[in-house]
DRENLO-909829 format. One line per field, with one value per residue (C-alpha): residue number from 1; x, y negated, z negated. Coordinates in Angstrom, 2 decimals. Layout:
<recs>
seq = c(NUM | ...)
u = c(X | ...)
v = c(Y | ...)
w = c(Z | ...)
</recs>
This chain:
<recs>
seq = c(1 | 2 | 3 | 4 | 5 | 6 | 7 | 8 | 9 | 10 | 11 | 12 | 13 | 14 | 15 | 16 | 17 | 18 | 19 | 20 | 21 | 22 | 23 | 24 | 25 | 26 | 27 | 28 | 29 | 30 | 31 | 32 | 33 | 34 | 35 | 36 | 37 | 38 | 39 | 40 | 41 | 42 | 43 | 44 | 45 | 46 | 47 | 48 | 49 | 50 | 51 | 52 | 53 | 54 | 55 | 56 | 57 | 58 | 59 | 60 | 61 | 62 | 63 | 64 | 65 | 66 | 67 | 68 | 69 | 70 | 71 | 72 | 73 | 74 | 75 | 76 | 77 | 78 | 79 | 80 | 81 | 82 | 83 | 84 | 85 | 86 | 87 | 88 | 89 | 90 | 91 | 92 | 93 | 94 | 95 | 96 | 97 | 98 | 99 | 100 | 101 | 102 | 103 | 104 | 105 | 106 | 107 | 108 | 109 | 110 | 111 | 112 | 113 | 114 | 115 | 116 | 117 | 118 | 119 | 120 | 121 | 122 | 123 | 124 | 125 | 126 | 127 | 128 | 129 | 130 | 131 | 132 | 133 | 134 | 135 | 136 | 137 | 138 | 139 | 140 | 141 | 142 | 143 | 144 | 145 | 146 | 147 | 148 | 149 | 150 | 151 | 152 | 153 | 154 | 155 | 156 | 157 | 158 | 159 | 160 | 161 | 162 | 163 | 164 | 165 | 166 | 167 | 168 | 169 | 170 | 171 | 172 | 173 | 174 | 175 | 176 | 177 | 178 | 179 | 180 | 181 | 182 | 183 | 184 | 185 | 186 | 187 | 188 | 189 | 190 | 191 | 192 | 193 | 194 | 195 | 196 | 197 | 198 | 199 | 200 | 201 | 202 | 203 | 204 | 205 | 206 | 207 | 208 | 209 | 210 | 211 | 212 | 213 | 214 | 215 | 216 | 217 | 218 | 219 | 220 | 221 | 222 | 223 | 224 | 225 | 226 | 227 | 228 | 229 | 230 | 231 | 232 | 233 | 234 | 235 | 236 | 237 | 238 | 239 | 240 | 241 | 242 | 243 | 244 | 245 | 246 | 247 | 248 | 249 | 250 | 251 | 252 | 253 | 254 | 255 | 256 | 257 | 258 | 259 | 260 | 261 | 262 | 263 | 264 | 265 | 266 | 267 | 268 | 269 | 270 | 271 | 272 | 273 | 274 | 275 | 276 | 277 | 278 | 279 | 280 | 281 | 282 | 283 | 284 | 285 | 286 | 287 | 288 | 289 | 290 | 291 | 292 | 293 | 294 | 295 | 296 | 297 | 298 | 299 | 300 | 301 | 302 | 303 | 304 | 305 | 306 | 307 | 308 | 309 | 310 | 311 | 312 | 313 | 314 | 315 | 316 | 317 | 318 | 319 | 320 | 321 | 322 | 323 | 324 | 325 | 326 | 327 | 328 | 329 | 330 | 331 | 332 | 333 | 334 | 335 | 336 | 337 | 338 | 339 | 340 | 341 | 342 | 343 | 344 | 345 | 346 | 347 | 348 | 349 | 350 | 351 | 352 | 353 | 354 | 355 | 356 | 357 | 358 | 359 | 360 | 361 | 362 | 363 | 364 | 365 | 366 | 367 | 368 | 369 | 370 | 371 | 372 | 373 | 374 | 375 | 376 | 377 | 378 | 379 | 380 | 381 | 382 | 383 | 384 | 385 | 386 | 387 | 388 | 389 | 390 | 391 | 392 | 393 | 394 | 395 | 396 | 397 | 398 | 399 | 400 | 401 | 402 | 403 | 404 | 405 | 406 | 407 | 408 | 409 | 410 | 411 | 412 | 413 | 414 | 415 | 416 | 417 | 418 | 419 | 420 | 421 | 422 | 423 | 424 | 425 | 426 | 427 | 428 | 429 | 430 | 431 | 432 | 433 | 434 | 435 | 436 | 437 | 438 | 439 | 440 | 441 | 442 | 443 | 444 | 445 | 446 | 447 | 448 | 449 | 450 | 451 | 452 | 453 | 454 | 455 | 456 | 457 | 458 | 459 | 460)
u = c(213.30 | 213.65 | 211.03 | 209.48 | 209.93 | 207.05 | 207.09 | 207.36 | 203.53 | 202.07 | 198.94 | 198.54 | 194.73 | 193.69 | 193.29 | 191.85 | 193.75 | 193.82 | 196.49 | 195.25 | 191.75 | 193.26 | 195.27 | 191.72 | 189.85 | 192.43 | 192.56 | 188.19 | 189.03 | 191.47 | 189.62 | 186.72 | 188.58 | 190.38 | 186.83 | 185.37 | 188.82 | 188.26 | 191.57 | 189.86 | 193.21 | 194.22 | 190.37 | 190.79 | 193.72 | 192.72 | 189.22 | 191.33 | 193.47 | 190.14 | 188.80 | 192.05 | 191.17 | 187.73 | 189.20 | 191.47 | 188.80 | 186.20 | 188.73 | 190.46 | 187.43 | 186.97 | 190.56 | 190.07 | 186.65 | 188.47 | 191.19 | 188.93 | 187.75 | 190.92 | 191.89 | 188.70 | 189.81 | 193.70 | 195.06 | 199.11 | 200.27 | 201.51 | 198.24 | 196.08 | 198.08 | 197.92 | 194.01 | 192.27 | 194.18 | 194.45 | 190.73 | 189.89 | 192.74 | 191.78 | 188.82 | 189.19 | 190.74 | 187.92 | 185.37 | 187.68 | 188.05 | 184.17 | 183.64 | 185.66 | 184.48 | 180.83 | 181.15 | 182.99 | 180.52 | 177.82 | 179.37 | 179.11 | 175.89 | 176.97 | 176.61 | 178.79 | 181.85 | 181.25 | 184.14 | 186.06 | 184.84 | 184.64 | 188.35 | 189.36 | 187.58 | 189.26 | 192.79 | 192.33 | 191.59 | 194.80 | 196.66 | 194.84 | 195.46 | 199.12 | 200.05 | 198.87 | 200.62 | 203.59 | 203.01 | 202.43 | 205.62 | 208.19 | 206.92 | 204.96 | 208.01 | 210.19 | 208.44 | 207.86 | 211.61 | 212.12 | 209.47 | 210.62 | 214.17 | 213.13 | 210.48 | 211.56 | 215.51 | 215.37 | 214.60 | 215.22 | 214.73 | 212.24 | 211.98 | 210.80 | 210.22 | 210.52 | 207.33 | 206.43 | 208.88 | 208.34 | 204.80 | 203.47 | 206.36 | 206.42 | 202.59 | 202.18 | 205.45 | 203.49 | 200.32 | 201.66 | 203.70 | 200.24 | 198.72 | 201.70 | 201.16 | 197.47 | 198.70 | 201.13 | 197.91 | 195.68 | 192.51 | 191.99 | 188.76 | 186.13 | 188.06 | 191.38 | 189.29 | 187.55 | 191.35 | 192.25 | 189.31 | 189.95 | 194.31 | 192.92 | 190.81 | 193.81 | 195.67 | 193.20 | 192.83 | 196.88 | 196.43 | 193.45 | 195.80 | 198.60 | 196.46 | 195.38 | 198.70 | 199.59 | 196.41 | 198.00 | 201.70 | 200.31 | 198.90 | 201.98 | 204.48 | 201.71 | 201.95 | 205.88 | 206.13 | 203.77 | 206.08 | 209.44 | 208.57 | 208.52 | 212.42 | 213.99 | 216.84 | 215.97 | 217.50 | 215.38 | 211.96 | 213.17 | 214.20 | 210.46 | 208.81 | 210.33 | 209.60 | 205.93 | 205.94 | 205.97 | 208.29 | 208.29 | 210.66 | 212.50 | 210.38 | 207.22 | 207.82 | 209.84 | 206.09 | 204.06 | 206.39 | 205.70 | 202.05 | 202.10 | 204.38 | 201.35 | 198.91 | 197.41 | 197.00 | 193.86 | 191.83 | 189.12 | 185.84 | 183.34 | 183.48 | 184.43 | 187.24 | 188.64 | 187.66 | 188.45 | 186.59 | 186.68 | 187.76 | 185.28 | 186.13 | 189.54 | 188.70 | 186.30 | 184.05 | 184.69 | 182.01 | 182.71 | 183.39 | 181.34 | 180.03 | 176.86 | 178.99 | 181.60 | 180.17 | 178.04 | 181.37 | 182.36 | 179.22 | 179.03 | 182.59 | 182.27 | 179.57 | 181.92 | 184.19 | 182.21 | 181.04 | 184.30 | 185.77 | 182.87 | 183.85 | 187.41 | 186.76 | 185.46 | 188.11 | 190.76 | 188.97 | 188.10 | 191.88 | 193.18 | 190.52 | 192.01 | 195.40 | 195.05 | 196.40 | 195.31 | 193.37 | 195.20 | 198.52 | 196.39 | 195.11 | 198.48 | 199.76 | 196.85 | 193.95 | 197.16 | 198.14 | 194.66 | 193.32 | 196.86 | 196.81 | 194.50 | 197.42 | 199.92 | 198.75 | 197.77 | 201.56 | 202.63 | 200.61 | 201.33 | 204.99 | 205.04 | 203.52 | 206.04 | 204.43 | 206.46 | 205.42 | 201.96 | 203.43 | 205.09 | 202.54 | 200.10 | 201.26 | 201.77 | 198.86 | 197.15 | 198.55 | 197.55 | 194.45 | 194.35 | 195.70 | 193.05 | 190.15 | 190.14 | 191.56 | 189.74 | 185.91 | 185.66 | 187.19 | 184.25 | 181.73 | 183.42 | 182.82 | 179.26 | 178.71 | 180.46 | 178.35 | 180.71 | 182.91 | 186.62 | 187.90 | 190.61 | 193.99 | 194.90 | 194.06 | 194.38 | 196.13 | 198.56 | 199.44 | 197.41 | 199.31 | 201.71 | 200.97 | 204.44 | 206.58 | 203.80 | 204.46 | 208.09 | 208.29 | 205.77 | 208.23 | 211.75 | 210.59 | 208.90 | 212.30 | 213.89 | 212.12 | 212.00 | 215.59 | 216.30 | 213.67 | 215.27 | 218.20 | 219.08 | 215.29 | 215.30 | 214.45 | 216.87 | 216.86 | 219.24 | 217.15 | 214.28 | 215.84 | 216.52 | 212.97 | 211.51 | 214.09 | 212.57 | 209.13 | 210.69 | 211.91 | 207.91 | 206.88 | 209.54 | 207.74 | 204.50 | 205.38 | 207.51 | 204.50 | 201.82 | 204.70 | 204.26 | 207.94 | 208.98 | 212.02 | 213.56 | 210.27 | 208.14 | 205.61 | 205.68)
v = c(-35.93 | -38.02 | -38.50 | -41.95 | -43.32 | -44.01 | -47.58 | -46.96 | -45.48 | -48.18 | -49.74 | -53.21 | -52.53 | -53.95 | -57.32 | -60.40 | -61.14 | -64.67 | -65.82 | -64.23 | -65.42 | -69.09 | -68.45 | -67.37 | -70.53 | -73.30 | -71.33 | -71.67 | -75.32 | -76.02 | -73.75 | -75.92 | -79.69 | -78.53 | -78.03 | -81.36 | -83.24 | -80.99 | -79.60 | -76.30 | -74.50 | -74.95 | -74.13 | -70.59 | -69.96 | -70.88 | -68.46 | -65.56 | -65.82 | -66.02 | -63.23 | -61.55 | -61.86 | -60.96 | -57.38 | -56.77 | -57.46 | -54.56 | -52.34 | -52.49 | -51.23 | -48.53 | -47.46 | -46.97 | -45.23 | -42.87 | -42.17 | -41.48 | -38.52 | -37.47 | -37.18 | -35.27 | -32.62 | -32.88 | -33.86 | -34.38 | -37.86 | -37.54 | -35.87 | -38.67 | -41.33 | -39.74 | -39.15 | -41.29 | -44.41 | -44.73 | -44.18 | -46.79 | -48.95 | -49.09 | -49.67 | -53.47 | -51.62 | -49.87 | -52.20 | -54.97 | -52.79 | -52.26 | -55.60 | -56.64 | -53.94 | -55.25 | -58.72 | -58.68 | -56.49 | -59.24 | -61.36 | -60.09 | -61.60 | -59.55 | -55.93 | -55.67 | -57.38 | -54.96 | -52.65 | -55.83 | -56.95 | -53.97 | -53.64 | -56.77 | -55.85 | -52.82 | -53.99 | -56.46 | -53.19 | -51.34 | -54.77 | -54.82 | -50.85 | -50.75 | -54.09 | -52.82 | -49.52 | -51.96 | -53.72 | -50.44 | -48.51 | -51.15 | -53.72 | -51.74 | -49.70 | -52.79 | -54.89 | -52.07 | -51.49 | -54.92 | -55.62 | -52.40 | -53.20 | -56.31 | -54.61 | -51.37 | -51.82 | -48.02 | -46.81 | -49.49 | -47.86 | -45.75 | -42.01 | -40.19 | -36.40 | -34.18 | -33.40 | -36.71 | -36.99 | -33.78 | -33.91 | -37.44 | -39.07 | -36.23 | -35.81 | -39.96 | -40.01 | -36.91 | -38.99 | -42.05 | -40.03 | -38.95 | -42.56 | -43.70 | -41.04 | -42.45 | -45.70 | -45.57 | -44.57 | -47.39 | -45.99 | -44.40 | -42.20 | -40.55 | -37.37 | -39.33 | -40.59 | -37.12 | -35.48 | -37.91 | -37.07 | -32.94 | -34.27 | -35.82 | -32.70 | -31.09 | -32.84 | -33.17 | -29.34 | -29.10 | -31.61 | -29.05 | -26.48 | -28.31 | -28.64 | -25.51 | -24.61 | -27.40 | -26.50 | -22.55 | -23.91 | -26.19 | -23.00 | -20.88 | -23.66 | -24.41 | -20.21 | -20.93 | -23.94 | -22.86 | -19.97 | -22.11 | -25.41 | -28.70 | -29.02 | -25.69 | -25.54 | -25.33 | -22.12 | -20.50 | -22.26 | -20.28 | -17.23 | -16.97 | -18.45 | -15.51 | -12.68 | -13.58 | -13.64 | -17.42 | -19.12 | -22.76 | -26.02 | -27.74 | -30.94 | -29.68 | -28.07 | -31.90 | -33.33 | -30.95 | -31.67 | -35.09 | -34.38 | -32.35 | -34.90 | -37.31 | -35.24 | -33.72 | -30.13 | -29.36 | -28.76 | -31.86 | -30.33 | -33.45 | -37.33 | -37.79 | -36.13 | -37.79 | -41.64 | -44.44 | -47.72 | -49.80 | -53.74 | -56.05 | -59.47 | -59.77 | -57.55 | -60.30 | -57.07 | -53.01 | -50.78 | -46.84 | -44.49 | -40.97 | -39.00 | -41.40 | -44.78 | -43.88 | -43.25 | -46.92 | -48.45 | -46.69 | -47.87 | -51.62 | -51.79 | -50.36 | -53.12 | -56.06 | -54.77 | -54.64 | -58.27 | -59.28 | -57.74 | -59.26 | -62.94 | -61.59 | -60.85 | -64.49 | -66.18 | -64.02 | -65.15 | -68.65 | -68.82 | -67.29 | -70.25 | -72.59 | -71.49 | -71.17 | -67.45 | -64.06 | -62.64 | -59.53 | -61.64 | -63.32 | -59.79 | -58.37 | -60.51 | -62.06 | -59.56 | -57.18 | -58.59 | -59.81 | -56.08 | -54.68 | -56.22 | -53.77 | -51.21 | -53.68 | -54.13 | -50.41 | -49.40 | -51.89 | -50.70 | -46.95 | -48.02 | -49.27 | -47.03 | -44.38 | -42.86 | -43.69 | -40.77 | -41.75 | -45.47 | -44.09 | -41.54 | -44.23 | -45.86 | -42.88 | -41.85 | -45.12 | -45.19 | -41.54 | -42.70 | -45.87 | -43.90 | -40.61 | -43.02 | -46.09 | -46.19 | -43.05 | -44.66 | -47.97 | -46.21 | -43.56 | -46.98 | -49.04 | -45.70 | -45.24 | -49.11 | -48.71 | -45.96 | -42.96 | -44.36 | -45.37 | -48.20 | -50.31 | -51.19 | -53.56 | -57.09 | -57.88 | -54.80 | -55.31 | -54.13 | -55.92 | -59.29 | -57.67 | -53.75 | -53.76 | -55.00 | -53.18 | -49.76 | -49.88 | -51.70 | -49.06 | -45.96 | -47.79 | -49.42 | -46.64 | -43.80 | -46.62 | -46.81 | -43.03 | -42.51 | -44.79 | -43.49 | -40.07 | -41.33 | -39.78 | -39.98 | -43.35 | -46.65 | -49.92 | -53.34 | -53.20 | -51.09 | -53.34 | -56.10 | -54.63 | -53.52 | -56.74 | -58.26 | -55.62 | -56.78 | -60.39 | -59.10 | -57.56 | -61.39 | -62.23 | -60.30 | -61.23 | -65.43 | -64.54 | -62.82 | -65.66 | -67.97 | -65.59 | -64.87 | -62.33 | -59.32 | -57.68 | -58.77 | -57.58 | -59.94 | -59.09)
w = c(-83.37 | -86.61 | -89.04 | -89.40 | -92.35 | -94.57 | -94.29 | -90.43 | -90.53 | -92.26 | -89.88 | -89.87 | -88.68 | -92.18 | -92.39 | -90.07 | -87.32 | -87.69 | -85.97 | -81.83 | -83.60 | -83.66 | -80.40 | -79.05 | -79.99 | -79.00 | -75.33 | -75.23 | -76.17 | -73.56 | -71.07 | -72.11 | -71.38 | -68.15 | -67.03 | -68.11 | -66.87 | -63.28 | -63.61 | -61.67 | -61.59 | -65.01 | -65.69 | -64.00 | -65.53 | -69.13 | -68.15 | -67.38 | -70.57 | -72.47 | -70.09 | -71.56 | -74.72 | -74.43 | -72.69 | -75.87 | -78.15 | -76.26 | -75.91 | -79.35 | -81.34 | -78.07 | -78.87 | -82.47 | -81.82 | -79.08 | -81.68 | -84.51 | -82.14 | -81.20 | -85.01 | -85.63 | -82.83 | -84.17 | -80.51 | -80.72 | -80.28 | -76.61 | -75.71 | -77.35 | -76.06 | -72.32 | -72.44 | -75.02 | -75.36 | -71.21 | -70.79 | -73.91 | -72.30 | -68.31 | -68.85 | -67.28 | -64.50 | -63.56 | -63.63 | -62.08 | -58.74 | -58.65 | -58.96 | -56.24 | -54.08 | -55.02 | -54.92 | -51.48 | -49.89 | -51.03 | -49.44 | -45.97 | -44.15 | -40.81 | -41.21 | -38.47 | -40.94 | -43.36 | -43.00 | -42.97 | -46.09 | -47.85 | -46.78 | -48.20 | -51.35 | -51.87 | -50.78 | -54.39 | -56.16 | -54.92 | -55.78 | -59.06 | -59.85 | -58.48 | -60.43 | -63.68 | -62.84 | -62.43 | -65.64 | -67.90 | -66.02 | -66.92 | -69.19 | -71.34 | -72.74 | -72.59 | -74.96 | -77.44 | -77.41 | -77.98 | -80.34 | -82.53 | -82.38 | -84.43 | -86.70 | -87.51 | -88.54 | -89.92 | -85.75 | -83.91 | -80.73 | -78.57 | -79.20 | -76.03 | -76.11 | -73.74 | -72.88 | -72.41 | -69.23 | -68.29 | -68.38 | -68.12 | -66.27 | -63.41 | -63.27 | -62.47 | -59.99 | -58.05 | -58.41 | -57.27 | -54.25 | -52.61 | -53.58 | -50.83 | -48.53 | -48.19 | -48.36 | -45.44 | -43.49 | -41.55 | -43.02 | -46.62 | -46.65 | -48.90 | -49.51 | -50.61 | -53.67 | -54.33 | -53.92 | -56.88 | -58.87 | -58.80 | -59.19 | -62.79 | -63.28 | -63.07 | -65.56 | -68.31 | -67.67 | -68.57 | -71.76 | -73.32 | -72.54 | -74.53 | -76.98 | -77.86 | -78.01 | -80.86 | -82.95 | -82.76 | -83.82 | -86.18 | -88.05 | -87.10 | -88.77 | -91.94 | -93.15 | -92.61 | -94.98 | -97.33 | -97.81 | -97.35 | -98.39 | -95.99 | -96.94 | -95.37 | -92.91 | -89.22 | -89.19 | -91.57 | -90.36 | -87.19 | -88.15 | -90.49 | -87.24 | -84.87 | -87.68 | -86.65 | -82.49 | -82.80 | -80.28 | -80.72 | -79.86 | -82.93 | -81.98 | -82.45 | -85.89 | -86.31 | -85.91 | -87.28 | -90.37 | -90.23 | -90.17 | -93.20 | -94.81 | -94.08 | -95.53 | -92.72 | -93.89 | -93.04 | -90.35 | -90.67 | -91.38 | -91.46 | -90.60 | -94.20 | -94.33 | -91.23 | -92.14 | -90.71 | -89.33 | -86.36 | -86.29 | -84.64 | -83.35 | -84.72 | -87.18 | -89.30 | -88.98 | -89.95 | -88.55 | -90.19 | -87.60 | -87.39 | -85.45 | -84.72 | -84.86 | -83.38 | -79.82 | -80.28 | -80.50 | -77.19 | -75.62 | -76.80 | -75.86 | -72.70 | -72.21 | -72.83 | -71.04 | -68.08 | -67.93 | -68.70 | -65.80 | -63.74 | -64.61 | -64.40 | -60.30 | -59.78 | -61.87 | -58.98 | -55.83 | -57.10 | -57.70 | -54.74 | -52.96 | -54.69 | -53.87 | -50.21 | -50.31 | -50.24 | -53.08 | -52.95 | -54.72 | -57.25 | -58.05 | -57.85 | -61.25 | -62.40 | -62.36 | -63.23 | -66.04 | -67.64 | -67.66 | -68.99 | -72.14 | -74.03 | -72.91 | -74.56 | -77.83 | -77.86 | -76.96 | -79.74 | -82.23 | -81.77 | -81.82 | -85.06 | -86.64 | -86.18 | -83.15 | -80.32 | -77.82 | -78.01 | -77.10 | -73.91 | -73.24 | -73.08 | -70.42 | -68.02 | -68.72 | -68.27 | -64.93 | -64.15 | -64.75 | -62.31 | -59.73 | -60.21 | -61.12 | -60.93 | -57.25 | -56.76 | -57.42 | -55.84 | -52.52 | -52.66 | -53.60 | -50.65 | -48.24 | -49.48 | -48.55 | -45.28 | -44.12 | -45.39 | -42.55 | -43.42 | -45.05 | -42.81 | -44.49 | -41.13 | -40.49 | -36.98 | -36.18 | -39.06 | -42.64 | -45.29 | -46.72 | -49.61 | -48.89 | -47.25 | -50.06 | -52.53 | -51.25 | -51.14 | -55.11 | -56.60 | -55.68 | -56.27 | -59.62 | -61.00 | -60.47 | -61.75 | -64.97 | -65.54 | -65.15 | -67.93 | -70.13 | -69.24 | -70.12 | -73.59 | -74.07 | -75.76 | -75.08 | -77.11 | -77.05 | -73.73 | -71.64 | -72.84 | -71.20 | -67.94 | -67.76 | -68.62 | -65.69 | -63.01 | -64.07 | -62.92 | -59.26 | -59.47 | -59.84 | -57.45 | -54.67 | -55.41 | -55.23 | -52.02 | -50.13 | -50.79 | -49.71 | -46.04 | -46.57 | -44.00 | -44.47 | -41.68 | -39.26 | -42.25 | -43.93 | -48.33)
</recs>
């Protein structure tokens, strides 16, 4: 892979962000009149776009926390991105399926109805959890391309390597193949959400593993090029790399290159030596990460983040009320979207700063992690409140409204987005277009089903 330029690594953390900080105050103020006009739909949406906000805003300084301890332990890009950015960044998804789970089983005055409810709860988290996986698959990596094809004219495209595909984009299509063999079933139980749990076990097991193996290359490649010099043919850095056992991919001597041309020589021995802050409320506010400060920000963060999603919940049934239609297609864009931003501007940001696997890492792995978690532990809270018993996925002896179409969408859109990420392993402004378009025939479905619009006898 190419190296970024120096210009390309430049952060644009520095600074108050004081244009979303403006965007953010003229939404509370509309937000605020749509409520005292009684406009209650343009109310709910204006509250989720602040909700939105508030999500970005917790899980920004989470992200920056998460990566300041990823930096301390040296984790590679890709294995950052897949692990520490998706945790900091799905966040909203979590809590958003608990909530509903929750909230709909407080509902229920007749313990008898409870399965029902519970049911209902949980279909909004799969509609929550497979939207966002929706939104991260294809228009996560679309927008980057399209945003870097503006803002970086020396790359203007998406760099994937290998392992990302091989590892990331695999691992979430096997994932997401046993999320649709439980799916195709009338009744998910318990184990389904513990097999998820141990499947995420799994991969965070291969990622340490990975890891290792870059801190030993790392070392491997430094003795080379302190004996060579950063600027010696590939075929020498080889031939110096084999005379010592070492067998390892151009690539990764292409980024541990990078990392030495960064500075990054050094193992990091203390907080000092590592630095960095995180930004607080669009950044008005820098709290210096280490070891003590650094988990706070992951706690208060977490926090937010949690009563956000809580509000978030009630915003998606008061709208799906409001609408007349089921809350699983409000959850399906809406909740979706409103809890995918944080993955967004995380993508974004990685993106232009030179580090496009972690950009496209991020988003498998954020959807590794809906799938494996936060699928995984409002179905073991929704058994535990049923009894341990099973939680339906039929209403009156049928599919649940827009698992049909969801199902079938999830698989097709998904190989579709790998294979042209696979292709040549890059990402332009062209395939950014077509993935933003597939996102539209996502939409497409989603209007269609609340509509009741039937295919081939089906209902969406």
């Amino acid at each position: 892979m190419s190296e970024a330029p120096v210009e390309d690594r430049r952060t644009e953390k520095d600074g108050i962000d004081l244009g979303m900080l403006l965007i953010a105050l003229l939404t509370v103020l509309l937000m605020v009149m749509f409520w005292h006009r009684g406009w209650t739909l343009a109310f709910l949406l204006a509250e989720t776009v602040v909700i939105s906000i508030v999500l970005w805003q917790a899980c920004d300084p989470f992200a920056e926390a998460a990566q300041w301890v990823g930096r301390t332990y040296r984790l590679p890009g890709s294995v950052r991105g897949a692990t520490l950015d998706a945790i900091a960044s799905s966040l909203p998804e979590l809590f958003s399926g608990i909530f509903f789970v929750i909230l709909m089983a407080a509902s229920s005055t007749d313990p008898g109805a409870m399965a029902q409810t519970v049911g209902e709860g949980y279909g909004s988290t799969i509609a929550t959890c497979a939207g966002s996986a929706i939104y991260n698959m294809i228009l996560i990596p679309g927008v980057c391309a399209l945003v870097i094809s503006v803002r970086r004219a020396s790359r203007p495209a998406i760099d994937v390597e290998r392992d990302v595909v091989w590892r990331d984009g695999l691992f979430f299509l096997a994932c997401e193949a046993l999320l649709l063999y439980f799916l195709f079933q009338d009744t998910m139980h318990w184990w389904m959400g513990a097999a998820f749990v141990a499947l995420y076990v799994l991969y965070v097991a291969k990622l340490q593993r990975d890891a290792r193996a870059y801190r030993r290359h790392f070392r491997e490649v430094k003795q080379v090029f302190d004996e060579t010099g950063l600027d010696a043919p590939w075929r020498e850095t080889k031939r110096a790399l084999a005379e010592r056992g070492a067998r390892i991919d151009r690539g990764t001597v292409a980024r541990i290159k990078q990392a030495l041309r960064q500075g990054h020589g050094d193992e990091p021995e203390d907080d000092e030596e590592v630095g960095g802050s995180a930004g607080v409320f669009f950044r008005c506010l820098r709290v210096p990460l280490n070891r003590g400060t650094a988990w706070g920000v992951i706690a208060a963060s977490t926090a937010v983040a949690a009563v956000a999603c809580y509000f978030l919940v009630e915003a998606v049934y008061a709208t799906a009320d409001k609408l007349g239609v089921a809350p699983f297609f409000v959850a399906v864009i809406l909740a979706a979207a409103a809890s995918s931003l944080p993955d967004m501007f995380l993508s974004i940001g990685a993106a232009r700063r030179g580090d496009d696997s972690g950009a496209i890492s991020n988003a498998f792995g954020s959807n590794i992690f809906d799938i494996c978690i936060c699928l995984s532990l409002p179905l073991l809270l929704a058994c535990f409140l049923n009894g341990w018993q099973p939680i339906s996925l039929l209403q009156d002896g049928k599919p649940m409204a827009g698992l049909v179409g969801l199902r079938m969408l999830l698989w097709v859109l998904s190989l579709l987005t790998l294979a042209i990420i696979w292709h040549k392993r890059r990402v332009t402004r062209v395939n950014g277009i077509i993935l933003c378009a597939l996102y539209c025939v996502f939409i497409a479905y989603a209007i269609l089903g609340s509509l009741d619009v039937e295919i081939f006898g089906y209902a969406l």
